[in-house]
Structure formats: C-alpha cells, structure tokens
Residue, then its C-alpha position, 0 to 999 in steps of 0.5 A: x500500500x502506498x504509505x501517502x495515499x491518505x494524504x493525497x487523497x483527502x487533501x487533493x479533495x480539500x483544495x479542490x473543494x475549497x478553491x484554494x488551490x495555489x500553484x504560485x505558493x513560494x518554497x520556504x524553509x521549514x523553519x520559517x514555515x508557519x505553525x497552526x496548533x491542533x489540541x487534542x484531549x482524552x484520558x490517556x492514563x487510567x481505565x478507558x486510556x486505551x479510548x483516549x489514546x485511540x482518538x489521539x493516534x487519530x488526530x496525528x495521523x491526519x496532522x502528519x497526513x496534512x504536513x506530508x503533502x505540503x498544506x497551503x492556508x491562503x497564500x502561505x504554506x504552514x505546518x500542523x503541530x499536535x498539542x495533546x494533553x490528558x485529561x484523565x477523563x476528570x471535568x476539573x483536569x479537562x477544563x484545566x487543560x482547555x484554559x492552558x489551550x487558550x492561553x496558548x493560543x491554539x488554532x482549534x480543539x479536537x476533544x474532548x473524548x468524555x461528555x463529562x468534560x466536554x460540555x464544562x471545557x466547551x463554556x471555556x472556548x467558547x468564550x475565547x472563540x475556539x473552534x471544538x470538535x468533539x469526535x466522541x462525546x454523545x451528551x445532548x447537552x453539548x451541542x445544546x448550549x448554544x455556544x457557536x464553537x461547539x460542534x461533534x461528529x456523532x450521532x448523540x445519546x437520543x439517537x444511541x439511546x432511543x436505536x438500542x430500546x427500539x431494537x431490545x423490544x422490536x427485535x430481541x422482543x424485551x418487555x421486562x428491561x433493567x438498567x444500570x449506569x455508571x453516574x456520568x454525563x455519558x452513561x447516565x445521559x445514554x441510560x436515560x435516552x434508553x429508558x425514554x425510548x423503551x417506555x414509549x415502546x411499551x416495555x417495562x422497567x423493572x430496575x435502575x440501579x447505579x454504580x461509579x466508572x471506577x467501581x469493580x464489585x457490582x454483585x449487589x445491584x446484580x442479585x437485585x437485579x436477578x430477583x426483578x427477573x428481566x429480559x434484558x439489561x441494559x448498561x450505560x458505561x464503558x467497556x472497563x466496567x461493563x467487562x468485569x460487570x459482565x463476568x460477574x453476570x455469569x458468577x450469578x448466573x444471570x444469563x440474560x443479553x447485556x445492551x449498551x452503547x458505544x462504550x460496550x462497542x470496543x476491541x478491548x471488550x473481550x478481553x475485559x469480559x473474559x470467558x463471559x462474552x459469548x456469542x450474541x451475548x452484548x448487544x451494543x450501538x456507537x455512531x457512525x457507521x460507513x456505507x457504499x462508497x466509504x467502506x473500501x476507504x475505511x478498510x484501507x484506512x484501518x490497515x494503514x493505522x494498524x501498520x503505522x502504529x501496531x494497534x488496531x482502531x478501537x473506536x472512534x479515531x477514524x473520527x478524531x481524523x476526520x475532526x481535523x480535517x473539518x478544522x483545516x477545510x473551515x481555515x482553507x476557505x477562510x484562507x487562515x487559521x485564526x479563529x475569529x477568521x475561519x470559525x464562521x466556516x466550520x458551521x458551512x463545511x460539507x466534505x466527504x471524510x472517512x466516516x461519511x458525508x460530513x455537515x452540520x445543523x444549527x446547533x452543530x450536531x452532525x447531519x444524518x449521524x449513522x449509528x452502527x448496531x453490532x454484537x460479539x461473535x468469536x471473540x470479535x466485534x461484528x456489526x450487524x446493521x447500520x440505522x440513521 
C-alpha cells in the first residue's frame, strides 16, 4: 500500500473543494514555515486510556497526513503541530487543560473524548472563540448550549439511546428491561435516552440501579437485579466496567443479553469480559457507521493505522481524523487559521471524510449521524446493521 495515499487523497479533495488551490505558493524553509496548533484531549492514563489514546493516534495521523503533502492556508504554506494533553477523563483536569489551550493560543480543539468534560471545557472556548470538535462525546447537552464553537461528529445519546430500546423490544422482543449506569454525563445521559425510548415502546422497567466508572464489585445491584427477573439489561458505561460487570453476570448466573452503547462497542471488550462474552451475548450501538462508497476507504484506512502504529482502531479515531480535517477545510476557505477568521466556516463545511458525508445543523450536531448496531461473535466485534 502506498504509505501517502491518505494524504493525497483527502487533501487533493480539500483544495479542490475549497478553491484554494495555489500553484504560485513560494518554497520556504521549514523553519520559517508557519505553525497552526491542533489540541487534542482524552484520558490517556487510567481505565478507558486505551479510548483516549485511540482518538489521539487519530488526530496525528491526519496532522502528519496534512504536513506530508505540503498544506497551503491562503497564500502561505504552514505546518500542523499536535498539542495533546490528558485529561484523565476528570471535568476539573479537562477544563484545566482547555484554559492552558487558550492561553496558548491554539488554532482549534479536537476533544474532548468524555461528555463529562466536554460540555464544562466547551463554556471555556467558547468564550475565547475556539473552534471544538468533539469526535466522541454523545451528551445532548453539548451541542445544546448554544455556544457557536461547539460542534461533534456523532450521532448523540437520543439517537444511541432511543436505536438500542427500539431494537431490545422490536427485535430481541424485551418487555421486562433493567438498567444500570455508571453516574456520568455519558452513561447516565445514554441510560436515560434508553429508558425514554423503551417506555414509549411499551416495555417495562423493572430496575435502575447505579454504580461509579471506577467501581469493580457490582454483585449487589446484580442479585437485585436477578430477583426483578428481566429480559434484558441494559448498561450505560464503558467497556472497563461493563467487562468485569459482565463476568460477574455469569458468577450469578444471570444469563440474560447485556445492551449498551458505544462504550460496550470496543476491541478491548473481550478481553475485559473474559470467558463471559459469548456469542450474541452484548448487544451494543456507537455512531457512525460507513456505507457504499466509504467502506473500501475505511478498510484501507484501518490497515494503514494498524501498520503505522501496531494497534488496531478501537473506536472512534477514524473520527478524531476526520475532526481535523473539518478544522483545516473551515481555515482553507477562510484562507487562515485564526479563529475569529475561519470559525464562521466550520458551521458551512460539507466534505466527504472517512466516516461519511460530513455537515452540520444549527446547533452543530452532525447531519444524518449513522449509528452502527453490532454484537460479539468469536471473540470479535461484528456489526450487524447500520440505522440513521
């Protein structure tokens, strides 16, 4: 495979897209070229780092697919540097972080991967007029704010939340349905959107219980759980509690489905469920999901991270990338990287990224977000339908 397919590819359909192509651009030195900074923040260190360090690897990979081909912003030729901080996943670390990123003047927010440190950090750049583009955090409330920085790049936990219940009582015919979550702005928002959804389809709630996204013994809320007989649970966390979860399901011997959304839908979920994660077991939803034309592109393009860095995409890096490449359109068709120049353009941006078409409504949710339904077969993720 040519190792710069990538960059030409997307940023050939940039220029064109965007007009800006510039023949006449001077040669330069590459210490007198330019340095437009791109942040990123995730939580890199404790149980979900694995998610963190995959949006992260993401958005390197599109900052050295950009610079290889020689990116042209207006009439100058600059360089992206990447600026990643961890956030740990913590709302008072993560807003922290996005005062430093203001401080330092960066050009645009590729971040943050929690709701839970999302929706405070935005308030933060949005006072300064930074551009953000979370390419992971589901929480309604984000894009709600009414904050002209604020954008994301999947579908949020009504659409998650409501395409899970309709598929527990349309399609595994659930009527007796418990939930669990996990406290916060993310496995509550999804456990509530869940819980809407499935009422209005006429199932029942016999239980909502909760626990923490650090907590490891979860047999209280199970045995209860157990007596209330289910047909189905439903967890709203990520996969480093909702593995061990599931592994203490089977110790009690509650053999029923476990639903969740896209913090289920991950590479590390069987190893973190064990000898528990059978087939057809956990049912889960993450946005996104690519079709038709996209697909050959996507498949090449996971290759081509697995070679460049040795592991396998996780979850959502594929839009972290595509979150940098909406940043640099928006700043091509401004012709400049300052904020208060290009952001009126982020909103009018209409490319074709690795996940789909990208463009953005009012409140800069993304239009027609696909959500991709998959289960666990063989140890591996398998998707099973896409929804929009």
């Amino acid at each position: 495979m040519d190792k710069k397919w990538t960059a030409v590819l997307l940023v050939s359909m940039l220029l064109m897209a965007c007009g800006k192509m510039n023949d006449s651009a001077k040669p330069v030195q590459a210490d007198d070229i330019p340095v437009v900074r791109i942040a990123t923040a995730a939580p890199l260190s404790g149980a979900i780092a694995h998610l963190g360090k995959d949006n992260e690897l993401g958005v390197k990979m599109a900052i050295d697919d950009l610079n290889a081909s020689g990116l042209v912003i207006g009439q100058t030729r600059v360089r992206l540097e990447m600026v990643s901080e961890d956030d740990a996943g913590d709302p008072k670390q993560g807003t922290a972080i996005a005062q430093k990123f203001v401080d330092m003047k960066v050009n645009g927010v590729v971040g943050h991967f929690n709701s839970g440190v999302t929706i405070p950090a935005s308030k933060i750049y949005s006072a300064a007029g930074i551009p953000e583009i979370s390419p992971s955090s589901t929480n309604p409330k984000y894009t709600r704010q009414g904050f002209k920085t604020a954008f994301r790049l999947v579908a949020d936990d009504i659409q998650l939340g409501g395409a899970m219940a309709r598929f527990a009582v349309n399609t595994l015919k659930a009527r007796r349905i418990a939930i669990i979550d996990d406290r916060t702005a993310y496995g509550q928002g999804v456990a509530d959107e869940f819980e809407k959804a499935a009422k209005a389809a006429n199932a029942s709630i016999v239980g909502r219980e909760f626990t923490t996204d650090k907590s490891t013994d979860f047999n209280a809320i199970l045995t209860k759980l157990k007596a209330a007989h289910a047909d189905v649970i439903f967890f709203g966390g990520q996969d480093a509690v909702g593995g061990p979860m599931l592994r203490q399901m089977k110790a009690l011997g509650i053999n029923l489905k476990f639903l969740g959304g896209d913090g289920l839908c991950t590479g590390e979920m069987a190893k973190l469920s064990g000898d528990a994660l059978g087939d057809d077991v956990v049912y889960c939803a993450e946005a996104g999901g690519v079709e038709g034309e996209f697909e050959k592109k996507m498949l090449e393009w996971k290759a081509e991270f697995r070679r460049r860095y040795g592991v396998d995409v996780q979850l959502y890096a594929a839009n972290a990338y595509d979150a940098v490449n909406v940043l640099v359109a928006a700043m091509m068709k401004a012709g400049s990287a300052d904020p208060a120049i290009y952001l009126p353009q982020v909103s009018k941006v209409q490319i074709k990224g690795l996940t789909g078409p990208i463009a953005f409504d009012e409140k800069g949710d993304i239009l027609q977000g696909a959500l991709t339904l998959s289960t666990f077969r063989g140890g591996k993720k398998e998707p099973i339908g896409i929804v929009r």
